[in-house]
C-alpha positions in Angstrom: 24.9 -7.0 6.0 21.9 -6.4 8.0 18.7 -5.9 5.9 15.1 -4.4 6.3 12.6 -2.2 4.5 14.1 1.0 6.5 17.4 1.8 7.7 18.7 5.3 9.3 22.1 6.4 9.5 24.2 9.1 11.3 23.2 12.3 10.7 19.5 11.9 10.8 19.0 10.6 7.3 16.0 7.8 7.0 16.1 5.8 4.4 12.4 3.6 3.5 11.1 1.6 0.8 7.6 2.4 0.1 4.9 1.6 -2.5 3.8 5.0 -4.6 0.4 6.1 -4.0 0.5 8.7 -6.4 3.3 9.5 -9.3 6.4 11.2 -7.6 9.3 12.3 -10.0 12.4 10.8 -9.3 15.5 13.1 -7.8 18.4 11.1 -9.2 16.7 11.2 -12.7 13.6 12.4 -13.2 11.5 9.9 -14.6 7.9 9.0 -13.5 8.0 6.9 -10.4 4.6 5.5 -11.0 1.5 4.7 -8.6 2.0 1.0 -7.7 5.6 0.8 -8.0 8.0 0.7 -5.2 10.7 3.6 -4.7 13.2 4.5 -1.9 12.2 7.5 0.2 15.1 9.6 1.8 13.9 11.7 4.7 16.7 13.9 6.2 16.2 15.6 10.3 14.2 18.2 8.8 11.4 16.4 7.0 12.6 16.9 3.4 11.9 13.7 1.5 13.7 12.6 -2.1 12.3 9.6 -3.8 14.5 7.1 -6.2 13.6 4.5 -8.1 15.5 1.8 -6.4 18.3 1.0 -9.0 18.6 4.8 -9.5 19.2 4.7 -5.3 22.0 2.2 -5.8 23.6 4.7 -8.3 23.7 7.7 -5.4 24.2 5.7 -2.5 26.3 2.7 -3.1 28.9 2.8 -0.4 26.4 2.7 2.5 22.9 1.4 1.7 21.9 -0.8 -0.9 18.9 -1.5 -2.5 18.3 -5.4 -3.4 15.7 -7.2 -5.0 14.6 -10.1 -2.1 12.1 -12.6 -2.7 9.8 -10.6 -0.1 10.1 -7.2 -2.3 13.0 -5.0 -2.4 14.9 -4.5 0.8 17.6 -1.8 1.9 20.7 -3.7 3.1 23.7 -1.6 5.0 27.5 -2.1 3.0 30.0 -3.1 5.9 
């Protein structure tokens, strides 16, 4: 399981954990991701990003990337 604070996949999705600047709504489900916190960003080939709070992100995307809590932050970590 390789870790890291971005991952991309097949298919030109990009996958980032970032710290919110400003408050985002969250896609999965649409609570307040609020300035200060840290989220997941998707970004697919065309530019169009979704943000998740991390545990909602380990609801939608389970199978292939996962968010875990790491004593350096939260990290994305790819499911072999």
């Amino acid at each position: 399981m390789a870790c890291g604070k971005q991952v991309k996949l097949r298919g030109g999705f990009t996958y980032t954990v970032r710290k919110a600047r400003d408050d985002y709504p969250c896609f999965y489900c649409g609570g307040p991701i609020r300035a200060g916190t840290v989220y997941v960003e998707e970004r697919d080939m065309g530019g169009l990003a979704r943000r998740y709070h991390y545990k909602c992100f380990n609801k939608v995307m389970p199978h292939r990337v996962r968010a875990v809590e790491a004593p350096s932050g939260v990290a994305l970590c790819t499911v072999e």
